[in-house]
C-alpha positions in Angstrom: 45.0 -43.5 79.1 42.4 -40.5 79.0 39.6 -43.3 79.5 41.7 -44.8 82.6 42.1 -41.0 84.0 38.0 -40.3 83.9 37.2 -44.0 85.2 39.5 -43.0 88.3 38.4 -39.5 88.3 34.7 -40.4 88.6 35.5 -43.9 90.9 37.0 -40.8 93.1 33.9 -38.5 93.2 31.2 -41.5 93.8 33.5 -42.5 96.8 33.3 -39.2 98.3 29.8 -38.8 97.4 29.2 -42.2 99.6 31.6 -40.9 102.2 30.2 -37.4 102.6 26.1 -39.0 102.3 23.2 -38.0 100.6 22.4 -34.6 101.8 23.0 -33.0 105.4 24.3 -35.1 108.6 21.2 -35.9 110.8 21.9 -34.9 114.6 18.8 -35.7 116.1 15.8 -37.9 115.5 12.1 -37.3 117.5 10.3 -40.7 116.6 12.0 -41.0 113.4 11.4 -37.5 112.2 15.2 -36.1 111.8 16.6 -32.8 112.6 20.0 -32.1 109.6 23.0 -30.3 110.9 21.8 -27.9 108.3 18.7 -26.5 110.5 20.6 -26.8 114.0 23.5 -24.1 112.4 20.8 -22.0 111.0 19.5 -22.0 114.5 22.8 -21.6 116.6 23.6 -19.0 114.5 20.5 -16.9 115.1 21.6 -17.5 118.8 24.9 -17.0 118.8 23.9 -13.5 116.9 21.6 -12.5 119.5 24.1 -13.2 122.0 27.1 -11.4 120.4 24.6 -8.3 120.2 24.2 -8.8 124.0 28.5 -8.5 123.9 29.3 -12.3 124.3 32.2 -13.4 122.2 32.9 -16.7 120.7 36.1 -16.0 119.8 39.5 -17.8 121.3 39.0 -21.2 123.3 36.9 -20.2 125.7 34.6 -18.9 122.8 34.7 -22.0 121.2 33.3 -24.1 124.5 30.9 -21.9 124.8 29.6 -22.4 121.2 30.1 -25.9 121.6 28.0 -25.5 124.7 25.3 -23.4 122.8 25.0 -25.7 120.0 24.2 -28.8 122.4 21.2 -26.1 124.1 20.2 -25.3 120.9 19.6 -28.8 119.8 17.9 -29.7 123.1 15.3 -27.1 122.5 14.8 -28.4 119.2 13.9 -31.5 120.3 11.7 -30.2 123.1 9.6 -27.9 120.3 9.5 -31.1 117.6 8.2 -33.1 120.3 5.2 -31.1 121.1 4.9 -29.8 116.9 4.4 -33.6 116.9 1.7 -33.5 119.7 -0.1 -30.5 118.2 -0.8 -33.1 115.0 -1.8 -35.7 117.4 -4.3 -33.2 119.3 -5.4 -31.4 116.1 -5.0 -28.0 117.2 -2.6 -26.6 114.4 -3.2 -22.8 113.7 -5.5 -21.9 110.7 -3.9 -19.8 108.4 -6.4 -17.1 109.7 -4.8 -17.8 112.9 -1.5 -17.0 111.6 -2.0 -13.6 109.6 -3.6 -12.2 112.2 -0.8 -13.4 114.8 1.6 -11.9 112.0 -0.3 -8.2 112.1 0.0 -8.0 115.9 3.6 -8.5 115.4 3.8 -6.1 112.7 2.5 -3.7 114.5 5.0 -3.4 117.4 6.6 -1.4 115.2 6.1 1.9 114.8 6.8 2.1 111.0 7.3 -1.1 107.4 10.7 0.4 108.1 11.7 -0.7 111.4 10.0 -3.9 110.9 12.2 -4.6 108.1 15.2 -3.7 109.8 14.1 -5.6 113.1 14.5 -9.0 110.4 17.4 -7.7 108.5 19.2 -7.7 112.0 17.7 -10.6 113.3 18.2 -13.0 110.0 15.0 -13.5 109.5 12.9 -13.9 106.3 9.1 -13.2 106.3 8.4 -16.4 105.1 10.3 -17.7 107.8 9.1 -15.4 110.7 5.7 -17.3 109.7 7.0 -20.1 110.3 8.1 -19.6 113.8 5.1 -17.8 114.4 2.8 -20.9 113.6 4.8 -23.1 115.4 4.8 -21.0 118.1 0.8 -20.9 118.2 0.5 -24.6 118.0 3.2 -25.0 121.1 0.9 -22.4 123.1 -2.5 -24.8 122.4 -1.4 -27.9 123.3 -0.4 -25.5 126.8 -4.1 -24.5 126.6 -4.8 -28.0 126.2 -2.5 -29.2 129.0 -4.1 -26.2 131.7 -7.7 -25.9 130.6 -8.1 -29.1 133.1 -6.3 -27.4 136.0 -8.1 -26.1 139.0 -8.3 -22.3 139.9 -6.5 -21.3 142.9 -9.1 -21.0 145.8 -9.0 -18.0 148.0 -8.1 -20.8 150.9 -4.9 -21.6 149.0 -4.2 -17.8 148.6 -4.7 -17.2 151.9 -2.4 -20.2 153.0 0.1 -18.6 150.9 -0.3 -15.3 152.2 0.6 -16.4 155.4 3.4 -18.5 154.8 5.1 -15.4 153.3 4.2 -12.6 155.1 8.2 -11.2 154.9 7.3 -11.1 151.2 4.6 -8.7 151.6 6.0 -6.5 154.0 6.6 -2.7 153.5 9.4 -1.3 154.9 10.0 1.9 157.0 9.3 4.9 154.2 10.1 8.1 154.4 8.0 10.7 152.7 9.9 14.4 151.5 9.6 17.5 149.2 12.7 18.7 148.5 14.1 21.9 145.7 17.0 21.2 143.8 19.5 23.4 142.8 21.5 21.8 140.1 25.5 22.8 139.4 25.7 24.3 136.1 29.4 24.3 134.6 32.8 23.2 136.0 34.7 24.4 138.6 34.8 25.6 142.2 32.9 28.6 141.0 30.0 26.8 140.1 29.3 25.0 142.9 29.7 27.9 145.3 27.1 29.3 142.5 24.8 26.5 143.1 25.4 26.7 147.3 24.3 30.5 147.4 21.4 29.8 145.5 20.0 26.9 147.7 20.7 29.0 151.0 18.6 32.1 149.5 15.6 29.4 148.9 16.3 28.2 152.4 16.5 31.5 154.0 13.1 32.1 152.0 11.3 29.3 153.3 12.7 30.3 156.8 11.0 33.0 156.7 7.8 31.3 156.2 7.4 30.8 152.5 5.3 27.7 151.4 7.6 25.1 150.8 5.1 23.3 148.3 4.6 26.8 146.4 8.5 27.6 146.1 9.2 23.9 145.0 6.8 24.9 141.9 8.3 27.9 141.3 11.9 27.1 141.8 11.3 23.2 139.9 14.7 22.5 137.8 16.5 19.7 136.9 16.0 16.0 137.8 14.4 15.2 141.2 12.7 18.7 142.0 9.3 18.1 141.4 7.0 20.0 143.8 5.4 16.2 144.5 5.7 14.4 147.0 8.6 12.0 146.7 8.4 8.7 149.0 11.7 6.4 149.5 12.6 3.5 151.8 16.3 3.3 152.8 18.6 2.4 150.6 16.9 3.7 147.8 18.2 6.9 147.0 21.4 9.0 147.1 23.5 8.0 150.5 23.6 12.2 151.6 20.3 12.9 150.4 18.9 10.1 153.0 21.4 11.1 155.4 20.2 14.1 155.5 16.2 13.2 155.5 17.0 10.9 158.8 18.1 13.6 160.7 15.1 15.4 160.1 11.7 15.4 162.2 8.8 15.3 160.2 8.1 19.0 159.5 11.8 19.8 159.7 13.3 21.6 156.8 17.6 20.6 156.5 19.5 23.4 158.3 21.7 23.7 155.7 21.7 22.4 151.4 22.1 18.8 150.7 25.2 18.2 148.2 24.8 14.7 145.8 25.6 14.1 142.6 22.8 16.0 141.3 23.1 19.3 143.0 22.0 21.1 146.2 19.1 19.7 147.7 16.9 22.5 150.4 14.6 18.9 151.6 11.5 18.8 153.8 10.4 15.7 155.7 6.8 15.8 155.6 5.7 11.9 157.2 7.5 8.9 158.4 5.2 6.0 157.5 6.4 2.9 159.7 7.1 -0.6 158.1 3.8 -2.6 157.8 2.9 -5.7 156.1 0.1 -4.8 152.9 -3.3 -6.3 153.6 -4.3 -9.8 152.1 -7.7 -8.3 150.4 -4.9 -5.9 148.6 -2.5 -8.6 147.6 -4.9 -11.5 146.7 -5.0 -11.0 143.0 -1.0 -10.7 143.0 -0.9 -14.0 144.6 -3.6 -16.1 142.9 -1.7 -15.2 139.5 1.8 -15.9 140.9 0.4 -19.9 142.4 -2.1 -20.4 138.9 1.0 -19.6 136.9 3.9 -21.6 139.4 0.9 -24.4 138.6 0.2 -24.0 135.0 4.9 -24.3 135.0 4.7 -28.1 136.9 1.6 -29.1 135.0 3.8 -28.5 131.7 6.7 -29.4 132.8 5.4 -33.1 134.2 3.6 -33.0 130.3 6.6 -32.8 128.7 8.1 -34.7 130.9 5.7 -37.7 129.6 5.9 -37.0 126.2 9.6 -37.3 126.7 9.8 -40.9 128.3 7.5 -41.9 126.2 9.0 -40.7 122.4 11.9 -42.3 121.0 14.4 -39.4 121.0 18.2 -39.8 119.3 20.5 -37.5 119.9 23.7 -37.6 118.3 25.8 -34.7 119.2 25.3 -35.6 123.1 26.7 -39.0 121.7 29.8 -37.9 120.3 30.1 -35.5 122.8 30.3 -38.4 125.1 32.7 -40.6 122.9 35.2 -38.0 122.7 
């Protein structure tokens, strides 16, 4: 009967064992080579720890379609980065281990201690011997970009130019206003302190009415946030709603009659210049530009690689599958 019992017993276990498979469910294949359900959770759950960090929560229903919703991203990029691993090995341009170490010190030294590095993968679930890993990968996805843009052409200075004047709105400075101003922060609570702060500001601006350099008193009288003796040079919309009030009433010369109250204080404020709205030179903006077009060309040139490489690999993906066929 004991016999019977263990033949049944272990009938049982090589049942389940042929039921459960040998090993991790494969999601995905990229031309054969699989990705497990194993590596796709150790990946969505680096994501979804990020993202709880960032204050998402995954929990309730709508929690649960989101990480249903991250997992499916998550596998999609790791198809994306197997596919071009697999074209790094085609193009022989792998990282030598030199490579690597030395891409590993720059990292390392982000930090400003061994301590914070450590905690930076304590916090972030990573090992070292994994943070290599990602790290080499990551060097062999960036030269097969090198690979894909070293054949592009340069912007030209006629394609700049074209630019430049397709979009003049975008290089347009508005209307600025240029001030000095003295603040007079409120220190403590209480109607008392604000009165404290107003008598204050009037004696500076009964000072500088009697012909005290404003630049000179600003330096002397400098407290608090905002009351550098600089010049400080706004466009509207930009700072405090009272404090601009108050500067558009002005002339340019024209100290405010009376203190400006925000949520910083009393302001005493000087309009020194009104510089008028006027679009910046193309000489001054080239550079900007020719970056912004080589990189918008170096995104479709990658994009249309992958692209390629996409219709062109034999890619399974089985979560988008029973996502379907539910």
């Amino acid at each position: 009967m004991v016999r019977v019992n263990l033949l049944l017993v272990g009938f049982c276990l090589l049942f389940s064992f042929l039921l459960a498979g040998c090993g991790p469910r494969v999601v995905a294949t990229v031309n054969e080579k699989p990705i497990t359900s194993s590596q796709l959770e150790e990946e969505v759950g680096q994501a979804k720890k990020m993202l709880e960090q960032q204050g998402f929560s995954f929990k309730a229903d709508e929690g649960q379609k989101m990480l249903a919703l991250l997992r499916q991203q998550v596998l999609e990029q790791m198809i994306q980065e197997e596919l071009l691993l697999q074209e790094a090995s085609r193009l022989h341009v792998w990282p030598t281990e030199k490579e690597v170490e030395e891409e590993i010190k720059n990292f390392r030294e982000q930090f400003e201690s061994e301590a914070k590095y450590k905690q930076f993968l304590a916090a972030n679930g990573f090992s070292e011997p994994k943070l290599k890993d990602l790290l080499k990968k990551n060097l062999a996805i960036q030269a097969v970009q090198e690979q894909v843009w070293k054949n592009l052409e340069d912007i030209s200075e006629a394609q700049a130019k074209d630019f430049y004047e397709k979009n003049k709105d975008n290089f347009t400075l508005p209307e600025q206003f240029q001030v000095r101003q003295i603040l007079i922060p409120v220190i403590g609570e209480g109607q008392k302190a604000l009165v404290e702060a107003k008598v204050e500001a009037m004696q500076i601006l009964n000072r500088l009415n009697q012909g005290e350099d404003f630049a000179a008193l600003a330096k002397e009288r400098a407290q608090g946030a905002g009351s550098s003796p600089d010049v400080y040079t706004f466009s509207r919309g930009e700072t405090d709603p009272e404090f601009e009030k108050a500067v558009l009433g002005l002339a340019p010369g024209q100290i405010s009659p009376e203190p400006v109250r925000t949520q910083y204080g009393y302001h005493v404020i000087r309009l020194e210049k009104i510089l008028p709205a006027q679009v910046k030179p193309f000489t001054e903006v080239k550079g900007e530009i020719v970056a912004y077009l080589r990189e918008q060309a170096r995104q479709k040139a990658f994009s249309e690689y992958l692209a390629d490489l996409k219709s062109k690999a034999t890619i399974v993906n089985k979560l988008t599958k029973e996502n379907v066929g539910q």
